[in-house]
C-alpha positions as YAML, in Angstrom:
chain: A
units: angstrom
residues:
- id: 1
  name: UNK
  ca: [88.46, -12.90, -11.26]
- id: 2
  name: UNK
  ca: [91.11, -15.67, -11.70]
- id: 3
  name: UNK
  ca: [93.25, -15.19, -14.73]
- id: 4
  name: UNK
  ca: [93.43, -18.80, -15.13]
- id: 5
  name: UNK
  ca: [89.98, -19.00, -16.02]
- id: 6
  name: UNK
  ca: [90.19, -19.04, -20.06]
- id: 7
  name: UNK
  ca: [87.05, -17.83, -21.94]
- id: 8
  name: UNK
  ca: [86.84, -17.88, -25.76]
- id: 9
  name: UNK
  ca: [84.66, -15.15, -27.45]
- id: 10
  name: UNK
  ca: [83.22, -17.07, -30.27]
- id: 11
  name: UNK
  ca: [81.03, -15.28, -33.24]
- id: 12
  name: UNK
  ca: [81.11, -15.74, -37.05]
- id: 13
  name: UNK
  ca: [81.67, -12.98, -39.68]
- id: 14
  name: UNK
  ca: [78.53, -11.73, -41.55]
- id: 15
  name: UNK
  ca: [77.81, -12.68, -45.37]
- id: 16
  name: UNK
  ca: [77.10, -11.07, -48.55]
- id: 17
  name: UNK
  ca: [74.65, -12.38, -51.14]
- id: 18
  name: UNK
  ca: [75.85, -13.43, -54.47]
- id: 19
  name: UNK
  ca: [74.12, -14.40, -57.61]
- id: 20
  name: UNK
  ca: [74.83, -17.83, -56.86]
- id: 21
  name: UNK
  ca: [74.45, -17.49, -52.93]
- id: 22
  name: UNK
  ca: [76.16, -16.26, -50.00]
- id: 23
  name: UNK
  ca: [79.91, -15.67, -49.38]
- id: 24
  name: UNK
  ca: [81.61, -14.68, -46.00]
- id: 25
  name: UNK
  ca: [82.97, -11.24, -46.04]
- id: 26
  name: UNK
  ca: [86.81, -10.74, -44.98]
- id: 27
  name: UNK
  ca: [87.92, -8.42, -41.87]
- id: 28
  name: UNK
  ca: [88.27, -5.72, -44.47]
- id: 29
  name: UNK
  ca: [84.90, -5.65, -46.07]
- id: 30
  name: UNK
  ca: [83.37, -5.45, -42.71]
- id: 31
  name: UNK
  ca: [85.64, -2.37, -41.94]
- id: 32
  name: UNK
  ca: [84.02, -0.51, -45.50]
- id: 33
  name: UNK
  ca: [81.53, 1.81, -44.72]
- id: 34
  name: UNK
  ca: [78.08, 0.48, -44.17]
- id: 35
  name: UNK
  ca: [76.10, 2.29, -46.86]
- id: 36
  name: UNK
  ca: [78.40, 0.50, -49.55]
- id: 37
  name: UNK
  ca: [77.93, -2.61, -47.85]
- id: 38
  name: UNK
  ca: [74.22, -2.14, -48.34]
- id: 39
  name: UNK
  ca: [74.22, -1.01, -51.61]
- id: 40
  name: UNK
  ca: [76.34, -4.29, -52.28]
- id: 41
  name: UNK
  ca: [73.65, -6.17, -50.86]
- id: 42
  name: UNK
  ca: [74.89, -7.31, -48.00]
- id: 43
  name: UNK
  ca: [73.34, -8.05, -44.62]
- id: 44
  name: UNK
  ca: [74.71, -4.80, -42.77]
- id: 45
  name: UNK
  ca: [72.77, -6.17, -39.47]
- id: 46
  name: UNK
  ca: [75.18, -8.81, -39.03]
- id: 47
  name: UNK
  ca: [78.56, -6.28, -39.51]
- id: 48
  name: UNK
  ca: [78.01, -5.42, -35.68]
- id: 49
  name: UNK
  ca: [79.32, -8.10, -35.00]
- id: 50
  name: UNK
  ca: [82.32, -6.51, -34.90]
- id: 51
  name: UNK
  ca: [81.74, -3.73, -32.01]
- id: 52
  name: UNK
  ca: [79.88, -6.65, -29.96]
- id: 53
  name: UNK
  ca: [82.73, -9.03, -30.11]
- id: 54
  name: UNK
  ca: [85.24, -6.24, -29.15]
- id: 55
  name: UNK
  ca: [83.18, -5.12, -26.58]
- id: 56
  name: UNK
  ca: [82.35, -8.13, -24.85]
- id: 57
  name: UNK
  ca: [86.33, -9.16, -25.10]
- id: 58
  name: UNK
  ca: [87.81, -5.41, -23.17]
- id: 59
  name: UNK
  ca: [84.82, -6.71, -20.74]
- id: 60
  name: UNK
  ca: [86.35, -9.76, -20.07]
- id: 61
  name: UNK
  ca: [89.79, -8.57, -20.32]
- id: 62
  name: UNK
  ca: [88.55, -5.77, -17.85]
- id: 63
  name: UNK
  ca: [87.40, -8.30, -15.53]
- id: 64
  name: UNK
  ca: [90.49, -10.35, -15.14]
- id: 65
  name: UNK
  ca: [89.69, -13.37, -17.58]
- id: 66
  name: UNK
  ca: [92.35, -14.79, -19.90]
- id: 67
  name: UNK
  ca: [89.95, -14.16, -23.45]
- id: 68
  name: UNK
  ca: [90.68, -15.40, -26.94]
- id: 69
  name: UNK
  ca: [88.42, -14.36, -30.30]
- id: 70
  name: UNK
  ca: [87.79, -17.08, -32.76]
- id: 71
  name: UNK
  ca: [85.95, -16.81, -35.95]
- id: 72
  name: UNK
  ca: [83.74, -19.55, -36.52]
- id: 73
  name: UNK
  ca: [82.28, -18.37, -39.93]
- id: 74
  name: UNK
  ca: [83.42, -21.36, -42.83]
- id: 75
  name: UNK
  ca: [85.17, -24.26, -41.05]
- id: 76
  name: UNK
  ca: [83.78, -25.71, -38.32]
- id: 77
  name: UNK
  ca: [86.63, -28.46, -38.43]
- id: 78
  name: UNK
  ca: [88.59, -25.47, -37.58]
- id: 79
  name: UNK
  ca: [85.87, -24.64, -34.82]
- id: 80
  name: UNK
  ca: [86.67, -28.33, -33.20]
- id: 81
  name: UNK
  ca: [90.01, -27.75, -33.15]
- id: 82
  name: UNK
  ca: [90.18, -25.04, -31.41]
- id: 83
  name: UNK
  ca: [88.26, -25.61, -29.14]
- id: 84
  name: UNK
  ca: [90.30, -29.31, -28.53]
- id: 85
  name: UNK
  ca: [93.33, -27.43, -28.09]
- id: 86
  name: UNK
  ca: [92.47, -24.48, -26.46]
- id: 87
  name: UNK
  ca: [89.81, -26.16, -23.99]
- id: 88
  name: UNK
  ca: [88.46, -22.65, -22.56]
- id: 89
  name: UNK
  ca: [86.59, -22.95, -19.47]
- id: 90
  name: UNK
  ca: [83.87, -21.29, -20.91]
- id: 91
  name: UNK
  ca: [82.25, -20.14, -24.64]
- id: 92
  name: UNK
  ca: [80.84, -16.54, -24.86]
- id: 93
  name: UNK
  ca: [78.75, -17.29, -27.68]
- id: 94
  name: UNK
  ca: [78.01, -14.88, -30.25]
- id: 95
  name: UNK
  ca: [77.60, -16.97, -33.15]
- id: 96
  name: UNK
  ca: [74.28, -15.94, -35.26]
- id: 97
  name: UNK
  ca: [74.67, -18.58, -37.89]
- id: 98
  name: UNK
  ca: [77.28, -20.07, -40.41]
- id: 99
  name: UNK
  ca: [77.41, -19.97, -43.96]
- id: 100
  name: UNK
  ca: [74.21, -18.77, -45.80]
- id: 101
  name: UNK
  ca: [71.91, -20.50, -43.29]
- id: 102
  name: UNK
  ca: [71.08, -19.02, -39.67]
- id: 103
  name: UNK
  ca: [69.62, -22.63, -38.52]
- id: 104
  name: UNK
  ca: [73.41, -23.36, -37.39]
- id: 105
  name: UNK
  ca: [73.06, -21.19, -35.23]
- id: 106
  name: UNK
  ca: [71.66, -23.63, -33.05]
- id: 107
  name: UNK
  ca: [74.03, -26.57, -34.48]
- id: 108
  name: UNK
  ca: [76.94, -24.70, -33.16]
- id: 109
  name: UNK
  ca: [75.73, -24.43, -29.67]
- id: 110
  name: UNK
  ca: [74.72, -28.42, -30.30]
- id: 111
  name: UNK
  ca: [78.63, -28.75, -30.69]
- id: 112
  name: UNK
  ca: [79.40, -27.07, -27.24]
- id: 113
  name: UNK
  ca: [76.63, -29.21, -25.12]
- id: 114
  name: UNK
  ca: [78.63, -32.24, -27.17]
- id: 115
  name: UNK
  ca: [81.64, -31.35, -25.97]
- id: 116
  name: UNK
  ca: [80.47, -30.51, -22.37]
- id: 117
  name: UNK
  ca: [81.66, -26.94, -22.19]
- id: 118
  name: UNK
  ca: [79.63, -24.69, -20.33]
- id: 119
  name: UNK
  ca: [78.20, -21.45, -22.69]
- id: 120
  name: UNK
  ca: [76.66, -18.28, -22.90]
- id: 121
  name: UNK
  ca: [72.81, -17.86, -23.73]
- id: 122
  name: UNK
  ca: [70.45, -20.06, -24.92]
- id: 123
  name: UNK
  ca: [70.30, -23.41, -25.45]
- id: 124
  name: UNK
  ca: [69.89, -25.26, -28.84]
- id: 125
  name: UNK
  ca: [66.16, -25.79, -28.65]
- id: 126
  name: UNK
  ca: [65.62, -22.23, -27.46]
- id: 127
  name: UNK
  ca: [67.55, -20.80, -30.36]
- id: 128
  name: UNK
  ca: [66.08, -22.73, -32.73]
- id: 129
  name: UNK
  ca: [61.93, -22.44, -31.71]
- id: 130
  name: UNK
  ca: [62.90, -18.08, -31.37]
- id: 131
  name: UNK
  ca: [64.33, -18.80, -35.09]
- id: 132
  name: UNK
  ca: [61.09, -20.37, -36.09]
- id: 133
  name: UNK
  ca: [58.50, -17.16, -35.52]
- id: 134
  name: UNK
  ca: [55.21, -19.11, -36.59]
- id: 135
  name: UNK
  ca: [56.41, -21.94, -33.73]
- id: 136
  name: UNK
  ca: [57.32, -19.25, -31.15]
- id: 137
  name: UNK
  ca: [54.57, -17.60, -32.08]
- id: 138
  name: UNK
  ca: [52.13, -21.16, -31.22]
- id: 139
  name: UNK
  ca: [53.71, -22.04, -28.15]
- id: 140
  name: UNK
  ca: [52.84, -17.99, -26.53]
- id: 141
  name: UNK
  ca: [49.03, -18.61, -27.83]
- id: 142
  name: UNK
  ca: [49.14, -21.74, -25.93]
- id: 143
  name: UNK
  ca: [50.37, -20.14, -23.05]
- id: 144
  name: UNK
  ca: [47.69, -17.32, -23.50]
- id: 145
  name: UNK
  ca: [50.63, -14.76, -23.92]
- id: 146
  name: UNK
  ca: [48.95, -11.99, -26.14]
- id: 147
  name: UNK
  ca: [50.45, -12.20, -29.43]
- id: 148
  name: UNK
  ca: [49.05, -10.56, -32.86]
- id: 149
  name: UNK
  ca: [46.62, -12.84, -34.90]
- id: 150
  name: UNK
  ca: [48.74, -14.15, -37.69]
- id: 151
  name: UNK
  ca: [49.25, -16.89, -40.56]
- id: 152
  name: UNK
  ca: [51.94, -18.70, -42.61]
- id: 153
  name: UNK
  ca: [51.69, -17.83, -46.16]
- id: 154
  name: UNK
  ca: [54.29, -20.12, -48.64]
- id: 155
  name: UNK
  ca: [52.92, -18.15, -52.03]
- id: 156
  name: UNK
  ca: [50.61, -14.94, -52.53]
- id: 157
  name: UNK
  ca: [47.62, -17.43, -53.67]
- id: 158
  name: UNK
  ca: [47.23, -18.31, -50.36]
- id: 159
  name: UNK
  ca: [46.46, -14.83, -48.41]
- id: 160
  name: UNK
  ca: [43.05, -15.87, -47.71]
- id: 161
  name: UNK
  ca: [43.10, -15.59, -43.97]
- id: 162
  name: UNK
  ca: [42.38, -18.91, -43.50]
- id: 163
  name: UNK
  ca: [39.63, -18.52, -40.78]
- id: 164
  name: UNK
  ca: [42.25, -16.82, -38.83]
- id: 165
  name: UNK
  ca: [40.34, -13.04, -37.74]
- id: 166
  name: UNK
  ca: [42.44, -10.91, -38.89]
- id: 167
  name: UNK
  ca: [41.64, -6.88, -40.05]
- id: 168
  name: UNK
  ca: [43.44, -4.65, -42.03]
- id: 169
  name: UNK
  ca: [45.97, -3.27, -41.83]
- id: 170
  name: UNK
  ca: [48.21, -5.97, -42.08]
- id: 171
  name: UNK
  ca: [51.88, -6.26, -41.70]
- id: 172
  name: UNK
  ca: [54.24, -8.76, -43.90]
- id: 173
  name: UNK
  ca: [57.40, -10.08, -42.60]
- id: 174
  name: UNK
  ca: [59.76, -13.13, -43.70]
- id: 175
  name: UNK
  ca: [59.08, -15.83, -41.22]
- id: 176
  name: UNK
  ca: [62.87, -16.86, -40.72]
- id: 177
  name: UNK
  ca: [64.91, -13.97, -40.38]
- id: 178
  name: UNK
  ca: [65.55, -11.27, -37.61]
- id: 179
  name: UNK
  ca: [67.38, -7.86, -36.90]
- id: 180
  name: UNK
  ca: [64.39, -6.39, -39.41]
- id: 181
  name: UNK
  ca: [65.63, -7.54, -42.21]
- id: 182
  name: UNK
  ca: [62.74, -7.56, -44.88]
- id: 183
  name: UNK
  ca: [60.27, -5.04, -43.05]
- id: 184
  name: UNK
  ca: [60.45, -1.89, -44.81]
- id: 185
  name: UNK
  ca: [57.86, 0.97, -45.12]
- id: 186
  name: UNK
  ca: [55.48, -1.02, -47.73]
- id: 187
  name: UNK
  ca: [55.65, -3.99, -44.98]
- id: 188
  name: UNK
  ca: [52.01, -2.65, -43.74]
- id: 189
  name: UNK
  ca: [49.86, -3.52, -46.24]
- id: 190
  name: UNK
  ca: [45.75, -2.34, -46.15]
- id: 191
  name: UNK
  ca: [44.40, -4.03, -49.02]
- id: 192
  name: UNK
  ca: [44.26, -7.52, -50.69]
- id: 193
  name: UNK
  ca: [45.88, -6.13, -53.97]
- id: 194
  name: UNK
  ca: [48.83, -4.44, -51.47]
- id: 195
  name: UNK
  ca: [48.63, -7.88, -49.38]
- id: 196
  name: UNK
  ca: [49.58, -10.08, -52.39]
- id: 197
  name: UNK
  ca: [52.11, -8.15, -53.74]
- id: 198
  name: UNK
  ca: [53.85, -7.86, -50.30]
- id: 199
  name: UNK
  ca: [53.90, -11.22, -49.59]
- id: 200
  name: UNK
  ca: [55.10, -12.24, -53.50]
- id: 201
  name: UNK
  ca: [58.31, -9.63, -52.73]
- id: 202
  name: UNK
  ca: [59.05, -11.94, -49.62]
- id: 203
  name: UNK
  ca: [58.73, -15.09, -50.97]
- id: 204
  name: UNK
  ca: [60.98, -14.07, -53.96]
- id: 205
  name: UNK
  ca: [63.71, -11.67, -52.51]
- id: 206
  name: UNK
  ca: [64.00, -14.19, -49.03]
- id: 207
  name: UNK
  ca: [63.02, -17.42, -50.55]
- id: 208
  name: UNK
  ca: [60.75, -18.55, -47.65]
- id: 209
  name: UNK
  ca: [57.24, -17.82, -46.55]
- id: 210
  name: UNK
  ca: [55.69, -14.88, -45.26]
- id: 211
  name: UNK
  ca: [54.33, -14.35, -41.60]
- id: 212
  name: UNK
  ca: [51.07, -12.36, -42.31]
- id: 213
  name: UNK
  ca: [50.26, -10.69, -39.15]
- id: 214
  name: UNK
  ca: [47.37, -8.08, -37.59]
- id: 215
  name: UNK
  ca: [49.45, -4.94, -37.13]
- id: 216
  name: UNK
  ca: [49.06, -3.53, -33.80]
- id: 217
  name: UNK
  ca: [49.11, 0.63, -34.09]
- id: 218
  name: UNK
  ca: [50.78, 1.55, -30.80]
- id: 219
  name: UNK
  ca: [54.00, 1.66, -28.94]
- id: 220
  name: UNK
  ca: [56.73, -0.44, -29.40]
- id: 221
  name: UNK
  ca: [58.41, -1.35, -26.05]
- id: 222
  name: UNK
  ca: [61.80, -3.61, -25.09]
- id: 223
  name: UNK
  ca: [61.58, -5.65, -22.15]
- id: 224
  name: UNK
  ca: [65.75, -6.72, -21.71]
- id: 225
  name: UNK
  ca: [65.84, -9.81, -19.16]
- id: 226
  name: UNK
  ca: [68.56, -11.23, -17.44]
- id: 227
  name: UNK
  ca: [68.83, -14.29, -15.10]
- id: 228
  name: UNK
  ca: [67.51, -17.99, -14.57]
- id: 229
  name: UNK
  ca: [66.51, -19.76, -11.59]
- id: 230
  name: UNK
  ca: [64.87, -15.99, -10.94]
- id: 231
  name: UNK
  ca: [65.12, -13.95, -14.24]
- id: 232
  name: UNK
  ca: [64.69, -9.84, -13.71]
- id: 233
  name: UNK
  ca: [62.93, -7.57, -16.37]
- id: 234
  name: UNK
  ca: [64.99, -5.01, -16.58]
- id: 235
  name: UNK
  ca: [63.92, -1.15, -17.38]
- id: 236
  name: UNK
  ca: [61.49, -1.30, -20.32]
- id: 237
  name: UNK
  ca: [63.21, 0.61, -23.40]
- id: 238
  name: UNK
  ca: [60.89, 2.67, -25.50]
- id: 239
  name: UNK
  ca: [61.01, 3.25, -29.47]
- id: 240
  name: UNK
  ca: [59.92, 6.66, -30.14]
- id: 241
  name: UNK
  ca: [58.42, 7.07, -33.54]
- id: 242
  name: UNK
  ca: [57.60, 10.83, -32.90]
- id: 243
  name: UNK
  ca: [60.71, 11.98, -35.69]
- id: 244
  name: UNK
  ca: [59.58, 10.13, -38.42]
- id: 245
  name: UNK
  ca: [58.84, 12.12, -41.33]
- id: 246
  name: UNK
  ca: [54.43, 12.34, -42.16]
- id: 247
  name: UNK
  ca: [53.50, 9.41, -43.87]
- id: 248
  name: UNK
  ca: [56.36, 6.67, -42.83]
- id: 249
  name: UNK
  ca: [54.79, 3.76, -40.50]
- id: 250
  name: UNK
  ca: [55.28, 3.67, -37.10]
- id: 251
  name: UNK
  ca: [57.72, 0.43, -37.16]
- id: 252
  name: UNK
  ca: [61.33, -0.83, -36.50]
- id: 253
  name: UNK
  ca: [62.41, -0.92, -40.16]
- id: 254
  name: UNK
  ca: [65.86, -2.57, -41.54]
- id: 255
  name: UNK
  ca: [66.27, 1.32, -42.53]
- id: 256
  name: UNK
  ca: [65.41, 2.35, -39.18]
- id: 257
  name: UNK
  ca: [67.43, -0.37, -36.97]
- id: 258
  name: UNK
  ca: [70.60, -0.45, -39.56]
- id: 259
  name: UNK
  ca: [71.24, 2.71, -41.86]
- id: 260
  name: UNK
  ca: [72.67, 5.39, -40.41]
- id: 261
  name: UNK
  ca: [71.34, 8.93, -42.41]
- id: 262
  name: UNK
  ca: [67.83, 7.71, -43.25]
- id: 263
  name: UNK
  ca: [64.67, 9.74, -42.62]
- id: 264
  name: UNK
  ca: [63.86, 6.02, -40.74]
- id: 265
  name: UNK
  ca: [67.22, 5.83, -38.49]
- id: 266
  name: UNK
  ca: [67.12, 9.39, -37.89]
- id: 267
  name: UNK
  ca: [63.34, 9.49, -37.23]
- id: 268
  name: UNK
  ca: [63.38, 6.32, -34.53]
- id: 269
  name: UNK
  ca: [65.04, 6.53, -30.58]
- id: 270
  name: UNK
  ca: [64.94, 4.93, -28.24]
- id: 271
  name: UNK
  ca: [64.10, 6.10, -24.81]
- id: 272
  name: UNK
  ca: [64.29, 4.53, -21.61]
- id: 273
  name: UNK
  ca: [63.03, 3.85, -19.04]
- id: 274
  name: UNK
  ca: [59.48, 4.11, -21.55]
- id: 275
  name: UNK
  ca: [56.75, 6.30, -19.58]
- id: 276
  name: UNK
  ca: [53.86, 4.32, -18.17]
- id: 277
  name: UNK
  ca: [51.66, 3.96, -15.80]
- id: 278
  name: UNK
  ca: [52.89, 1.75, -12.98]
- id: 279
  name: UNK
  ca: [50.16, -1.38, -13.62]
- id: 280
  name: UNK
  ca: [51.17, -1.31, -16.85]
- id: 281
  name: UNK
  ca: [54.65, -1.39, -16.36]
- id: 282
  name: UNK
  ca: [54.40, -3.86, -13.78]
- id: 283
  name: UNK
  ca: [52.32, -6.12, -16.47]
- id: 284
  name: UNK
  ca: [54.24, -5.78, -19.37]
- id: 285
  name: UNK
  ca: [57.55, -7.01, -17.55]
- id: 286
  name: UNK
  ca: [55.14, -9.49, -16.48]
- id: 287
  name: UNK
  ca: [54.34, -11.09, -19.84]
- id: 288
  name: UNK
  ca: [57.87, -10.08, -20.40]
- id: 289
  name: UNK
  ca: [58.88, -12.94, -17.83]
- id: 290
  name: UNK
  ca: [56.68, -15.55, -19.00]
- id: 291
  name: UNK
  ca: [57.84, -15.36, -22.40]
- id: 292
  name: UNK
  ca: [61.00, -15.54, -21.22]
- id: 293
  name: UNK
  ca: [60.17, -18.27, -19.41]
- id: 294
  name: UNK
  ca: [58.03, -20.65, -21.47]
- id: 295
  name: UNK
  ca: [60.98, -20.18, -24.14]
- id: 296
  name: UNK
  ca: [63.18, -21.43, -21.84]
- id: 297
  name: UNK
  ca: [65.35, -18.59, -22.63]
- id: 298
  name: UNK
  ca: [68.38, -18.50, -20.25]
- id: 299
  name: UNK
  ca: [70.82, -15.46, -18.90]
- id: 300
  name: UNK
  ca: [69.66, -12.88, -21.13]
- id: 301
  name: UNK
  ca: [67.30, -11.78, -23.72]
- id: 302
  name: UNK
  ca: [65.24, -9.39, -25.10]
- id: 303
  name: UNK
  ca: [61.58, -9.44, -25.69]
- id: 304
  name: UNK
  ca: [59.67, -6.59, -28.16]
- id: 305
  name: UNK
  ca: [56.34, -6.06, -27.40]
- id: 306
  name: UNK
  ca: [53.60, -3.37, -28.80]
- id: 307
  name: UNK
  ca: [51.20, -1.56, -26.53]
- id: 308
  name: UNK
  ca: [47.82, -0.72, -27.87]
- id: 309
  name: UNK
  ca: [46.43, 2.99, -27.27]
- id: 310
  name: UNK
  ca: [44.14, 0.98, -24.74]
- id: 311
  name: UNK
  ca: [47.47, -0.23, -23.12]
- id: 312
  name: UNK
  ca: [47.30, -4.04, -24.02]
- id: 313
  name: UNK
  ca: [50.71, -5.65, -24.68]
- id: 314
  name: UNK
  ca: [50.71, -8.05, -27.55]
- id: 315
  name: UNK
  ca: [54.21, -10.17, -27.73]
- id: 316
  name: UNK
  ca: [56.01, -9.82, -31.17]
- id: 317
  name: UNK
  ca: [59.17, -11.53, -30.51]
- id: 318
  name: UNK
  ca: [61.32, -13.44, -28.06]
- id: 319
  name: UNK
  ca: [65.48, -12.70, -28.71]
- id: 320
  name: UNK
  ca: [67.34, -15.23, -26.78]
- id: 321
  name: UNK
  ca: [70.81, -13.39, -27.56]
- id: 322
  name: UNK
  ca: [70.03, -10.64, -28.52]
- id: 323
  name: UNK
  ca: [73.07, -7.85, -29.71]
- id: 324
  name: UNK
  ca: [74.78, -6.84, -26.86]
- id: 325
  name: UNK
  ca: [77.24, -4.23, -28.34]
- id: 326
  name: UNK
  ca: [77.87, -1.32, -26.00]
- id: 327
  name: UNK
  ca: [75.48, 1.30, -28.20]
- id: 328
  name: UNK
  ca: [72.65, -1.57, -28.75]
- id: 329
  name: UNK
  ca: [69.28, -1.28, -27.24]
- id: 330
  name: UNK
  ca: [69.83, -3.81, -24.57]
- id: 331
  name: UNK
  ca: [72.04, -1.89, -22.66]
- id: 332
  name: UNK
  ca: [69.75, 1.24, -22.85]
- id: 333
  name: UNK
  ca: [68.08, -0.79, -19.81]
- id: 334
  name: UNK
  ca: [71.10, -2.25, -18.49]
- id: 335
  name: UNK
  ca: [72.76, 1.27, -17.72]
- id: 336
  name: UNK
  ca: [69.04, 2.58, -16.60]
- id: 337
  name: UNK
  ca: [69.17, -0.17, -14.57]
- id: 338
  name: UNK
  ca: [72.34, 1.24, -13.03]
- id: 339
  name: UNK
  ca: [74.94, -1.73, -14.22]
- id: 340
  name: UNK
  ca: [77.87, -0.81, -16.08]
- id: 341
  name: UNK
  ca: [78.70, -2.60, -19.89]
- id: 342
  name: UNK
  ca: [81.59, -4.75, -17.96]
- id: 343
  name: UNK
  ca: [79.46, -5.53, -14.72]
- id: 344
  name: UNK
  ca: [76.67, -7.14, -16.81]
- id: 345
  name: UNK
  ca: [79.21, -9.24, -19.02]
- id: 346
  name: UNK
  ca: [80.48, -10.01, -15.75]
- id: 347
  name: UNK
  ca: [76.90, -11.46, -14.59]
- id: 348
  name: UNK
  ca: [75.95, -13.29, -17.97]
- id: 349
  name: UNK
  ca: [79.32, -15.69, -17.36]
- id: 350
  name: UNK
  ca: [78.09, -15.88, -13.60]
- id: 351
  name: UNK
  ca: [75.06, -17.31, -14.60]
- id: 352
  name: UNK
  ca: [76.59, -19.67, -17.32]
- id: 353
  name: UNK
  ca: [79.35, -20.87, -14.80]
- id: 354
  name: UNK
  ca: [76.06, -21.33, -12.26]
- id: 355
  name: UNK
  ca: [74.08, -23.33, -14.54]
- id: 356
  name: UNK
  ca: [77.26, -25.70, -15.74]
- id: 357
  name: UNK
  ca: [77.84, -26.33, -11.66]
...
């Protein structure tokens, strides 16, 4: 690779909630350990940010790019001026939000397509729809992608179905937030009493509504993609439940994704490739692929899908970005797959230089 070629790592440093918001944490509160971070309250999820931007930089370094890091956490005049003076030749985006709202996420990549430099991922309109889970959620049922039965619920006196068929047992998430944050054990709910009081503890401790949605007992399966004009599903990553102590649902908790030394973390792996029969497979990666697709998702993503004990795959999610650290799930297919950390770095900026050709 020419070592002319400049590209800028950009990501933002996670947050901590306050009694009168949300503050940006400093290099050396991200460094503390993560169970004090999480008894502080703060979003632990977002503090791997800091293995992902370090990886993805000694990938880029590795591969002969000149790379710079810049924090774009609480001054995006700062932001513009970097990027006036530095003018990389291309953005590596890792930016998950800014401030105490993730809908920036897709303001900041807005600023890039301003100022005409070519970028990693998704673009603004595919960040922001994935953000939105009831509108992702609308656009698959359209499509006739299989996704659980669900409906928006702003306030506990409105969990009345509303003509949408759905059966117990339930499962309650927040409707704008990802990496699991607000699904814990008492997410999967079985009864109107338990339904209400779920969805009052969303709307309270997230302050937005709750997605109410038919939870699907089965397996939970990653489908990683990467590509454009001819995206590739890549080797579908299993979670395997079979750990987790009697009595704990079989879901991707904030426990079980996050905390390191919970019955939850220790009790959830993932496996890949995930053992299935080859039609199923083969149609899994399929709806895989059209999710990908309808989103508009581009160079890589992640899409988390449950399989039914009759082996029907019901969408759950669409990640356009997803975490690409070197221990994340992602690159459980990538390696399976037979590519190394740097060589698929190396092919998401191929396919962002492609598309800004």
């Amino acid at each position: 690779m020419n070592k002319n070629i400049h590209v800028a790592v950009i990501f933002n440093n996670p947050t901590r909630q306050t009694n009168t918001g949300r503050k940006f944490l400093s290099e050396e509160e991200m460094m503390q350990n993560a169970e004090h971070l999480y008894r502080e309250a703060i979003d632990v999820s977002e503090v791997g940010v800091l293995e992902e931007r370090e990886d993805v930089a000694n990938a880029l370094h590795e591969l002969g790019f000149r790379t710079s890091l810049f924090n774009a956490s609480d001054d995006v005049q700062a932001l513009l001026k970097f990027l006036s003076e530095e003018q990389p030749n291309l953005i590596f985006n890792l930016v998950e939000g800014l401030g105490e709202n993730a809908i920036h996420e897709i303001h900041v990549a807005g600023m890039y397509e301003l100022l005409g430099i070519p970028y990693t991922g998704s673009a603004p309109v595919t960040l922001g729809l994935c953000l939105n889970k009831i509108r992702t959620k609308e656009i698959l049922s359209y499509h006739h992608i299989p996704t659980p039965n669900f409906f928006l619920c702003e306030n506990n006196n409105q969990c009345n179905f509303h003509g949408v068929p759905l059966q117990f047992p339930l499962i309650v998430k927040p409707s704008r937030e990802d990496a699991s944050i607000g699904i814990e054990n008492h997410s999967i709910v079985e009864s109107f009493v338990d339904l209400k009081k779920q969805i009052a503890y969303v709307n309270t401790t997230f302050h937005q509504a709750a997605i109410v949605e038919e939870y699907i007992d089965g397996r939970e399966l990653n489908v990683a993609v990467i590509g454009n004009a001819e995206p590739t599903a890549l080797p579908i990553s299993e979670i395997d439940f079979s750990e987790l102590p009697t009595g704990f649902p079989n879901i991707v908790t904030y426990n079980a994704k996050w905390m390191k030394g919970t019955p939850e973390y220790d009790g959830t792996n993932g496996k890949c490739p995930a053992e299935l029969l080859p039609e199923v497979e083969q149609r899994v990666k399929t709806i895989a692929l059209q999710a990908y697709k309808i989103l508009e998702c581009r160079d890589y993503a992640r899409v988390d899908i449950r399989l039914t004990k009759e082996n029907k795959p019901f969408v759950l999610e669409v990640n356009p970005n997803p975490d690409i650290c070197d221990e994340a799930g992602f690159m459980r297919s990538v390696r399976t797959a037979g590519f190394s950390y740097t060589e698929i770095i190396g092919k998401i900026v191929s396919y962002a230089f492609e598309r800004a050709q």
